[in-house]
C-alpha positions as CSV (number, residue, x, y, z in Angstrom):
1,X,-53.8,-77.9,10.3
2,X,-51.9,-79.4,7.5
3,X,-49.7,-82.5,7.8
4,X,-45.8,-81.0,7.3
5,X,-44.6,-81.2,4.3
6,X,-40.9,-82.2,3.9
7,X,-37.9,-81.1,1.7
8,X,-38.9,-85.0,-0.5
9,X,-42.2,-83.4,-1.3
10,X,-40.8,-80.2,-2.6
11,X,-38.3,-82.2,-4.8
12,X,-41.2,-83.9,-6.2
13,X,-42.9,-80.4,-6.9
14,X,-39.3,-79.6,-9.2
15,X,-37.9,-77.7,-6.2
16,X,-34.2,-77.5,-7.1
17,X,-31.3,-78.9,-4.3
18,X,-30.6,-75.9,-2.2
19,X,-31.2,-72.8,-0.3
20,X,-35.1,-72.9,-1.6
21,X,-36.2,-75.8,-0.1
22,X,-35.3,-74.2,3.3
23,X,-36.6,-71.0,3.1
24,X,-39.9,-72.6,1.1
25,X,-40.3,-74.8,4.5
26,X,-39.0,-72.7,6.8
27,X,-42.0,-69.6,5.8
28,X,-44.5,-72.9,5.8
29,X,-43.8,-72.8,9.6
30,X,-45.2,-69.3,10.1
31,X,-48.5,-69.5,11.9
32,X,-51.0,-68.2,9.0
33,X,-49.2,-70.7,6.6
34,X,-48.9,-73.2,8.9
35,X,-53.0,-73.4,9.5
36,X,-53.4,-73.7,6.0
37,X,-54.0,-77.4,4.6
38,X,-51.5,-79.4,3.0
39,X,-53.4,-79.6,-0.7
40,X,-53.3,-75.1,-0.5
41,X,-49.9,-75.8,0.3
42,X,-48.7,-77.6,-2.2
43,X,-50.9,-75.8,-4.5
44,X,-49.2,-72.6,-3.3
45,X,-45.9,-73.8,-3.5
46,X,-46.1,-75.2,-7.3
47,X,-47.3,-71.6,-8.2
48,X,-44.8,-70.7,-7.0
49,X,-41.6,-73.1,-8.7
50,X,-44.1,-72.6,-12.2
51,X,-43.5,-68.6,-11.9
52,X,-41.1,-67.2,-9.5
53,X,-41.1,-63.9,-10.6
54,X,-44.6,-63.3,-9.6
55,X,-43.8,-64.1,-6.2
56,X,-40.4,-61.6,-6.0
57,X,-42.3,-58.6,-4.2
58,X,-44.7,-61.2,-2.1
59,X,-44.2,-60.5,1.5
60,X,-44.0,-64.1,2.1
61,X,-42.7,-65.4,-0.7
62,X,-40.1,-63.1,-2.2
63,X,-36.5,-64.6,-0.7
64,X,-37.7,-68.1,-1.9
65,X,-38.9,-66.8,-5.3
66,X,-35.4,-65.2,-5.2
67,X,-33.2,-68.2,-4.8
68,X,-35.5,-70.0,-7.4
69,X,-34.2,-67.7,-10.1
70,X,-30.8,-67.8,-12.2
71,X,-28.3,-65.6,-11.2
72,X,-28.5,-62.5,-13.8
73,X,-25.9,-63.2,-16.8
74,X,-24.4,-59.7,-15.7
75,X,-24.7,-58.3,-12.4
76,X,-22.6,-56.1,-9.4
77,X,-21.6,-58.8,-6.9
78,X,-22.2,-58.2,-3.7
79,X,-19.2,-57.5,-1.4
80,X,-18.7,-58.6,2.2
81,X,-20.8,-58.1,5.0
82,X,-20.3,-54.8,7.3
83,X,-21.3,-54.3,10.6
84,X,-24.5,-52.8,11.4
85,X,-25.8,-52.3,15.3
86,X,-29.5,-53.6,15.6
87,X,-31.6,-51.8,18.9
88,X,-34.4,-54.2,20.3
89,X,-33.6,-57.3,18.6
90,X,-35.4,-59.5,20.2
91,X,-38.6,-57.3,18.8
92,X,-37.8,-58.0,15.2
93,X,-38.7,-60.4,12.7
94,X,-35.9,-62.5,11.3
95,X,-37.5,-61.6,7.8
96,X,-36.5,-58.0,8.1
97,X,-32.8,-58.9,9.9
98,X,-31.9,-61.0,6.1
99,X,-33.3,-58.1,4.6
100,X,-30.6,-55.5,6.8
101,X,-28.1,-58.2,6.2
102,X,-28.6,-58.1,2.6
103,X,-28.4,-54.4,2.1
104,X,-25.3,-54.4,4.3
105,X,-23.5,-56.4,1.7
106,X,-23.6,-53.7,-1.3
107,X,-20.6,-52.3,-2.4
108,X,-21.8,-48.7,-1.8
109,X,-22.6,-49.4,1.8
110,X,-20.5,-47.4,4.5
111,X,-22.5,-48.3,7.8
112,X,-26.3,-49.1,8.8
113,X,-28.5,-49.4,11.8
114,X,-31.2,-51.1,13.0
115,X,-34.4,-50.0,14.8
116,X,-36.5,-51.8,17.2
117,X,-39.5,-51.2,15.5
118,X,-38.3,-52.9,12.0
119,X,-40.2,-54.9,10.0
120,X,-40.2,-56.6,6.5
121,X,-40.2,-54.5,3.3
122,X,-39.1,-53.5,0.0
123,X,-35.6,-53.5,-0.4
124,X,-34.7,-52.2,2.8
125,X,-36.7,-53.1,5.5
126,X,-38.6,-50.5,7.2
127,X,-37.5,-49.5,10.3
128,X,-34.1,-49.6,8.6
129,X,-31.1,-47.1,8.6
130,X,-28.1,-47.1,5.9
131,X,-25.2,-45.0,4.9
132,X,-24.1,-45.4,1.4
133,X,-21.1,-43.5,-0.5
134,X,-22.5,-41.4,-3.3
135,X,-25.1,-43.4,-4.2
136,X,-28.7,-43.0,-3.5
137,X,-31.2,-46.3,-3.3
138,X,-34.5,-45.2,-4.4
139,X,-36.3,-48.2,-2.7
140,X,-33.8,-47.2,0.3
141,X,-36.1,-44.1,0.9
142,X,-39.4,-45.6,0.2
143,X,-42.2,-45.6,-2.2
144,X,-43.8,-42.9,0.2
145,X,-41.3,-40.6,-0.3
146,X,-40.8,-37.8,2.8
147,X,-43.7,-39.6,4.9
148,X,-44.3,-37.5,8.1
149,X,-45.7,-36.6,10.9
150,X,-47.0,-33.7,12.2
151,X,-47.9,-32.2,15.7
152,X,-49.4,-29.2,16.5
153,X,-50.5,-28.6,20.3
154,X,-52.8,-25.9,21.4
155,X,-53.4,-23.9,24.7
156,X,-57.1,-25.6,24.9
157,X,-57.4,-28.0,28.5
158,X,-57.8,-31.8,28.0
159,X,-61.7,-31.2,29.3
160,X,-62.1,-29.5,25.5
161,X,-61.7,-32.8,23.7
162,X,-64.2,-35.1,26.1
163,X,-66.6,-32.3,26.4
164,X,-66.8,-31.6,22.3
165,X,-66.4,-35.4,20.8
166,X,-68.8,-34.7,18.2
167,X,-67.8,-30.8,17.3
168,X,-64.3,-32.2,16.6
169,X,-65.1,-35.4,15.0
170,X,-67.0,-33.0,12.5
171,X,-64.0,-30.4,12.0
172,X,-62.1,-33.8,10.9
173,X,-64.8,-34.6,8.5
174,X,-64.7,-31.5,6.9
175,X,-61.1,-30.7,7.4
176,X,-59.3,-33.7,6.0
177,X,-59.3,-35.9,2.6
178,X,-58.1,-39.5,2.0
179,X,-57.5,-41.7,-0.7
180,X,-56.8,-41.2,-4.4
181,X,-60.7,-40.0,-5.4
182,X,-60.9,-37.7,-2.0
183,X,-59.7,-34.5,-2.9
184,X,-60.8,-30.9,-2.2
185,X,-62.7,-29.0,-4.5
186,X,-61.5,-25.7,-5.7
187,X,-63.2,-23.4,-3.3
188,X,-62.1,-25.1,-0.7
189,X,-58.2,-25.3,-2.1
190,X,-55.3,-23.6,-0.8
191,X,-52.3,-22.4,-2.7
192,X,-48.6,-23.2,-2.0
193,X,-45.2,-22.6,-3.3
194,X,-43.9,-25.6,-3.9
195,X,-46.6,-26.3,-6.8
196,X,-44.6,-23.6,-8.6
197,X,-41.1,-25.3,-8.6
198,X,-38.9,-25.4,-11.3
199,X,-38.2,-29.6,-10.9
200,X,-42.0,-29.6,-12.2
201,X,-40.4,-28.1,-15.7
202,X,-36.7,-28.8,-15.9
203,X,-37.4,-32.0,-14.6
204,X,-38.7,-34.3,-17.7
205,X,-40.3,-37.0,-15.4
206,X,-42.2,-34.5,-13.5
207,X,-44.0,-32.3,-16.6
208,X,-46.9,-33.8,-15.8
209,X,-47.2,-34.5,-12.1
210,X,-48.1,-31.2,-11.4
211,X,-51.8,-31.4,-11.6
212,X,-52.0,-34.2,-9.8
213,X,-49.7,-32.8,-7.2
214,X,-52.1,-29.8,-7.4
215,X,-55.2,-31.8,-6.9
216,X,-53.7,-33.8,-4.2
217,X,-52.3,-31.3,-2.2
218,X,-53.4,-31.0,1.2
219,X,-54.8,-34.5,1.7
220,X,-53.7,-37.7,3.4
221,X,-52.8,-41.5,1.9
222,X,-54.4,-44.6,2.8
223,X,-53.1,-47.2,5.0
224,X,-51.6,-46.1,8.1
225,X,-51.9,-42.0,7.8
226,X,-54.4,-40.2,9.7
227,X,-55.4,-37.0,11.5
228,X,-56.2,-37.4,15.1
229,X,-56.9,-35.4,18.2
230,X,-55.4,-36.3,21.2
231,X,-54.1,-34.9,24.6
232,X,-50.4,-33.6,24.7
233,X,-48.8,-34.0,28.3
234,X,-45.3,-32.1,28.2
235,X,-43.1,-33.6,31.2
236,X,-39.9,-31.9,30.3
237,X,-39.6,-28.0,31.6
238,X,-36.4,-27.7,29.7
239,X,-38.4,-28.7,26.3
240,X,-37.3,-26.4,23.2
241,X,-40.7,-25.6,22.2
242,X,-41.4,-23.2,25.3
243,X,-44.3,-25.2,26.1
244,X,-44.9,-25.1,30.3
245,X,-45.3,-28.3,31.8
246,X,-49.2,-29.6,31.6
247,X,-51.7,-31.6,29.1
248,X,-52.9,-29.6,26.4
249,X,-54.8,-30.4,22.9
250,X,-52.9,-32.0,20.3
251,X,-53.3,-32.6,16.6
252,X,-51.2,-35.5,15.1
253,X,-50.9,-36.3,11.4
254,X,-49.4,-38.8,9.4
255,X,-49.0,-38.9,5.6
256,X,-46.4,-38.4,2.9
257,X,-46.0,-37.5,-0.8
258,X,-49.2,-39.0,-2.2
259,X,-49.3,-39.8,-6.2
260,X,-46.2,-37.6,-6.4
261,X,-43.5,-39.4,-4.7
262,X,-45.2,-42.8,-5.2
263,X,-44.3,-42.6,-9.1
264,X,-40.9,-40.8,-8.4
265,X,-39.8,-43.8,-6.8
266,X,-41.2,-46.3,-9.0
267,X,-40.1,-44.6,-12.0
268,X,-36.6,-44.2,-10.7
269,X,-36.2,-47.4,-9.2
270,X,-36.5,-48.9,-12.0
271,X,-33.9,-46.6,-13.4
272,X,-31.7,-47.4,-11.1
273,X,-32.3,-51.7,-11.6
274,X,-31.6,-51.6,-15.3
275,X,-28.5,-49.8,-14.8
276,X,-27.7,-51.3,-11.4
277,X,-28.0,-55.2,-11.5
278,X,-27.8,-56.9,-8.4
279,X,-28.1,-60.5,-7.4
280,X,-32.4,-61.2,-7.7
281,X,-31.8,-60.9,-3.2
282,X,-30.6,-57.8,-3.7
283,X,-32.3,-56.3,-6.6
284,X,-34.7,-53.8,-4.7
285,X,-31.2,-52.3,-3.4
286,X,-30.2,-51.0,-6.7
287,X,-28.8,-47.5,-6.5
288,X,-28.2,-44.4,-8.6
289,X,-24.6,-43.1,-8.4
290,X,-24.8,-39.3,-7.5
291,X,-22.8,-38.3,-9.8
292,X,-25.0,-39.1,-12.8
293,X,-27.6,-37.3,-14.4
294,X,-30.2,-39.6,-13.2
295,X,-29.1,-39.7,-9.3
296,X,-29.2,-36.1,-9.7
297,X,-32.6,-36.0,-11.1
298,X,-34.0,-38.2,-8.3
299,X,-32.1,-36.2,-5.4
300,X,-34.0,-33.4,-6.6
301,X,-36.8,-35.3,-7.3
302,X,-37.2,-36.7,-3.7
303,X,-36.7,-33.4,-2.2
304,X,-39.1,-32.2,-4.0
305,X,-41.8,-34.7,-3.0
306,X,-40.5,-33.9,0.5
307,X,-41.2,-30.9,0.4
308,X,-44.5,-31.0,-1.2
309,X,-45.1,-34.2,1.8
310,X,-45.1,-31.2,4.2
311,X,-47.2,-29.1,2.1
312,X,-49.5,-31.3,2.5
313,X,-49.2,-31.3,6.7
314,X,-49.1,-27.2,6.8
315,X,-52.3,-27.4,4.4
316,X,-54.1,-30.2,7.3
317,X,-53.1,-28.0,10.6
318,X,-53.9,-24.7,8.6
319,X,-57.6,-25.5,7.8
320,X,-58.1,-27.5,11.3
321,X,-56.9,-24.7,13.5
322,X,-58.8,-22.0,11.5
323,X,-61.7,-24.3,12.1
324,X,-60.8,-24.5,16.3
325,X,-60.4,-20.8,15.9
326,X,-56.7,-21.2,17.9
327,X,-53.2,-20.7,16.3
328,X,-50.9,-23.4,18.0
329,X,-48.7,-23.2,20.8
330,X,-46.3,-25.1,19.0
331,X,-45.2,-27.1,16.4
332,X,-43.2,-30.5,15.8
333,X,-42.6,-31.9,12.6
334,X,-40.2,-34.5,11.1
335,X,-39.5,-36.5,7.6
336,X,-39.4,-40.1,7.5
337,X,-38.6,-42.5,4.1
338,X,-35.6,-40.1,3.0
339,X,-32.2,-39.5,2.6
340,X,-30.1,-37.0,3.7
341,X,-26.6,-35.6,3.3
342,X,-24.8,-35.7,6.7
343,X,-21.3,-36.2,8.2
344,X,-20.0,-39.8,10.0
345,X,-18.0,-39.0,13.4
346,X,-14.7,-39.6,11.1
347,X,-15.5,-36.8,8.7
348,X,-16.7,-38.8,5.6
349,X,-20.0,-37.6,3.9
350,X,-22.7,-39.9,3.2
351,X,-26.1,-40.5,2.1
352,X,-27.9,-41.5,4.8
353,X,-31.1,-43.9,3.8
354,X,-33.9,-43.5,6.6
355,X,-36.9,-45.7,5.7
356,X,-39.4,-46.0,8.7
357,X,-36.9,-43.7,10.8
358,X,-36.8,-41.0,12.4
359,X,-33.8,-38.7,12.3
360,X,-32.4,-38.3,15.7
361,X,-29.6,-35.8,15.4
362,X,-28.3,-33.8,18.4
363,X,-30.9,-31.5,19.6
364,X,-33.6,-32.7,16.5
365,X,-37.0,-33.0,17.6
366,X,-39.9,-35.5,16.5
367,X,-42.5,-37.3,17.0
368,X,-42.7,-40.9,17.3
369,X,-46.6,-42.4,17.6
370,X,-47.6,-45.8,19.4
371,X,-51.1,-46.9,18.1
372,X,-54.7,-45.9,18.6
373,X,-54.6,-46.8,22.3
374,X,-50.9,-46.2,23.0
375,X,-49.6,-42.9,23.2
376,X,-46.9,-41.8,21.1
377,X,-43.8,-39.6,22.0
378,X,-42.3,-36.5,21.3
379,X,-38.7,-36.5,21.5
380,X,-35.6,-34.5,21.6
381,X,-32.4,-36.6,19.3
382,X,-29.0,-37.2,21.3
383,X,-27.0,-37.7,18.0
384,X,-25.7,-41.2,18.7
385,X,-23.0,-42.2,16.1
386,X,-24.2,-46.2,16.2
387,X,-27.7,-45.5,15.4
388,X,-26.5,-43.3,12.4
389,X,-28.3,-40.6,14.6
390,X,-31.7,-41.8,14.2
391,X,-34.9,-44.0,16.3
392,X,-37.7,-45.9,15.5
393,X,-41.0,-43.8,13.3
394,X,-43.3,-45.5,15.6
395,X,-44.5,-49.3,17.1
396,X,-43.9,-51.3,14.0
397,X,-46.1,-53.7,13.1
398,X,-46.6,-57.1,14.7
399,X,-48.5,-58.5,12.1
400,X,-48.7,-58.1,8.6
401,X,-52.2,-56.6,6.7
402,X,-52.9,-60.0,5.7
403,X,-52.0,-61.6,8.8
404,X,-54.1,-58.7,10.4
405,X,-57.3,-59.6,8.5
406,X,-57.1,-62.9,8.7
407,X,-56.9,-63.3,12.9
408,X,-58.7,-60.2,14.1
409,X,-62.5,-59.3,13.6
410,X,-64.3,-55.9,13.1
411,X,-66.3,-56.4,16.6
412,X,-63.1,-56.8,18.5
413,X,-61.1,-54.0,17.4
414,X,-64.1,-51.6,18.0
415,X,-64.2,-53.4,21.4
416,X,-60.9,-52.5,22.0
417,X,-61.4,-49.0,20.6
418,X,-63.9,-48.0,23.1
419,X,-62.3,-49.7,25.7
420,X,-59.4,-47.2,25.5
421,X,-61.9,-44.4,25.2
422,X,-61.2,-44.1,21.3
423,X,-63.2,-42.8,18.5
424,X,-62.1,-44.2,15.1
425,X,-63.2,-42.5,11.7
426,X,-62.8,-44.6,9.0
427,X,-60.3,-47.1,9.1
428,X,-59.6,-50.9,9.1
429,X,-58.7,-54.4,10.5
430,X,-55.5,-54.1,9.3
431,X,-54.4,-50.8,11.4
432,X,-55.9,-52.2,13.9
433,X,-53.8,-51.1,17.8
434,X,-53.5,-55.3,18.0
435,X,-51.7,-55.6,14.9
436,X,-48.5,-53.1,16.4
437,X,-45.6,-53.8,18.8
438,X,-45.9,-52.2,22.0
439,X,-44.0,-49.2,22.0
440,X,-43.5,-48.9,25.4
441,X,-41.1,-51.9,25.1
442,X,-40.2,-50.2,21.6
443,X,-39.3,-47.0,23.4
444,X,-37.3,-48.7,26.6
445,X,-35.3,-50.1,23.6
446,X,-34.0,-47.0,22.2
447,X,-34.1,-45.0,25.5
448,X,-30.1,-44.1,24.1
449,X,-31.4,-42.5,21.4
450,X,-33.7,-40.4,22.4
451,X,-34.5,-37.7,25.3
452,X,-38.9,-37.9,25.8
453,X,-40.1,-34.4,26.4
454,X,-43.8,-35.3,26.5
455,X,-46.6,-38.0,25.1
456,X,-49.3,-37.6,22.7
457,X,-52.4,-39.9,23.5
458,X,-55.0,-40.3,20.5
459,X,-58.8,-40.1,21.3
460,X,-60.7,-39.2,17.9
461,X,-58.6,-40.8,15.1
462,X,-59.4,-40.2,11.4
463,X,-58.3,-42.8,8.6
464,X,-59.1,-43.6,5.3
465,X,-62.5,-45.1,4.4
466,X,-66.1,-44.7,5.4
């Protein structure tokens, strides 16, 4: 473990006086930076004063890279803070709270919440809930635009699943694509509508997304989306979806907008910064007013990828229950990383920014998913004005990727897999059930938000990779 380094040795580095040397010593206390020896240290930190800006999206690094910059010549000032109501603080990382703080400061902000399961991100940090006047905030919403999930539940007994592991781990092998180079060929493609939109032509950004789109449709992301079977217990008899109390089979996906809303967001985020300057804390925050030309093109833009995100989900249940040879009880469906149009308790409409949320209007139902060896929930929304109407979009992680490689081994998460009874296709270190909160204490802290009308427990998960 490195000797620690004080605020003298970072003056000597060229570390100006001020708010950098804090933050700069204050992220050399965190536990993966902390192990690391003094010489990488210092080595890291003079990167870091020689370039700043390579260092403004590092999860790390960013808010000291930040106050290591000059203020921009011309730029919006931020405005006073507003109060925001945080649910499970005690279950979020300071990191992500400065980042909340931040975005509660613009001059478009109206009103903002919290979730328990925030964490550090772009911008906004996910897990993170804001109301803005007229103004959308592309990095607000998420590079993933419209991510989802999914849940379809069939009238097959929990027995099916333990007694055909290996039939079912094949209908996911056949059944589901991930990554950028995974796709399905054209025999095995299915059409849909919303390849035909007219944003794809009267929307100049979009004139050539649509083969991608095309190619992409139907398949999953990397990172944290799967496909999984799992048993669905329903314990509410009052549940919407007319679904008797009992376990049943469940299919639970998770994915979003692929290629599509991945370069709608970068493309208008940066839009929106070169017409939008903010302060270098604040400059993933930088919105487009609605009431121009290129807000409108990226409202209609998002809803488009949001759209096509769903696609996408209807395409993955389609082809797996034709395979089970079973149409689905039910269904249960909701957006996350969006923005919607809705009403405040006084009357006022806003754009309301939910990145890593889940809307949680009166009467909305969704799913919210634990981990591989937690179960995840399926909910009914109670509309609560505080929490802008909305919950948590899952756990949250615990630990970053990095950190997640860095402390937990192959052999142990496989361990921990099959001591749960779970069968992973695909997959990696960093998604691994260790590296998430527990929902359980994720859940108790939102149990305001949110009525539970039944649990969804994985058992044959399918991610990206081998």
């Amino acid at each position: 473990m490195a000797n620690q380094l004080r605020g003298n040795d970072l003056r000597q580095l060229g570390f100006p006086e001020g708010r950098a040397i804090g933050l700069a010593l204050a992220q050399l206390q965190r536990k993966h930076l902390k192990r690391l020896s003094q010489t990488d240290q210092l080595a890291l930190l003079q990167a870091l004063i020689r370039n700043p800006h390579n260092f403004l999206t590092d999860l790390d690094w960013s808010h000291t890279a930040a106050a290591l910059l000059p203020p921009p010549s011309r730029h919006i000032a931020l405005a006073e803070r507003k109060e925001y109501v945080t649910f499970g603080a005690e279950y979020i990382d300071p990191s992500a709270v400065h980042q909340m703080e931040v975005a509660m400061k613009l001059p478009v902000t109206v009103g903002g919440a919290l979730m328990p399961d925030a964490h550090h991100g772009y911008g906004l940090p996910i897990g993170g809930v804001l109301a803005t006047d007229n103004a959308v905030i592309p990095y607000a919403v998420g590079v993933d635009i419209g991510c989802r999930m999914a849940l379809s539940i069939f009238a097959l007994p929990p027995q099916y699943l333990t007694q055909r592991v290996q039939e079912l781990k094949n209908i996911l092998l056949a059944n589901t694509k991930f990554g950028n180079r995974d796709v399905f060929r054209h025999g095995q493609k299915l059409g849909h509508e919303v390849l035909e939109r007219d944003e794809f032509s009267t929307i100049p950004f979009l004139r050539n997304k649509q083969e991608t789109a095309a190619a992409q449709i139907g398949t999953s992301g990397s990172g944290n989306h799967f496909v999984e079977f799992g048993f669905v217990e329903i314990t509410d008899p009052a549940n919407e979806m007319g679904v008797p109390v009992g376990q049943y089979l469940g299919l639970l996906s998770h994915s979003g907008s692929r290629g599509l809303g991945a370069s709608v967001a970068q493309h208008y985020t940066k839009l929106a910064k070169d017409t939008c300057q903010l302060p270098a804390e604040a400059q993933h925050l930088a919105w487009l007013s609605l009431d121009s030309e290129a807000g409108q093109e990226y409202w209609a833009a998002m809803n488009l990828a949001g759209d096509y995100a769903s696609a996408c989900h209807h395409q993955i249940h389609q082809r797996i229950a034709r395979a089970l040879g079973e149409r689905p009880l039910a269904k249960v469906e909701n957006h996350h990383n969006f923005a919607w149009k809705e009403r405040l308790a006084d009357g006022r409409e806003v754009i309301v920014h939910r990145k890593g949320a889940t809307p949680a209007g009166k009467g909305v139902l969704g799913v919210i998913p634990g981990s591989m060896t937690a179960p995840g929930f399926i909910v009914r929304g109670r509309g609560v004005a505080e929490s802008l109407a909305s919950a948590s979009h899952g756990a949250g992680r615990l630990m970053s990727r990095t950190r997640a490689k860095q402390e937990l081994g192959e052999a142990d998460v496989r361990r921990h897999l099959q001591q749960h009874g779970v069968e992973l296709i695909g997959g990696g270190v960093d998604e691994a059930p260790q590296a998430y909160k527990d929902i359980f204490s994720v859940m108790e802290s939102q149990h305001d938000l949110v009525n539970v009308l039944g649990t969804f427990t994985p058992k044959i998960v399918r991610m990206d990779g081998a």
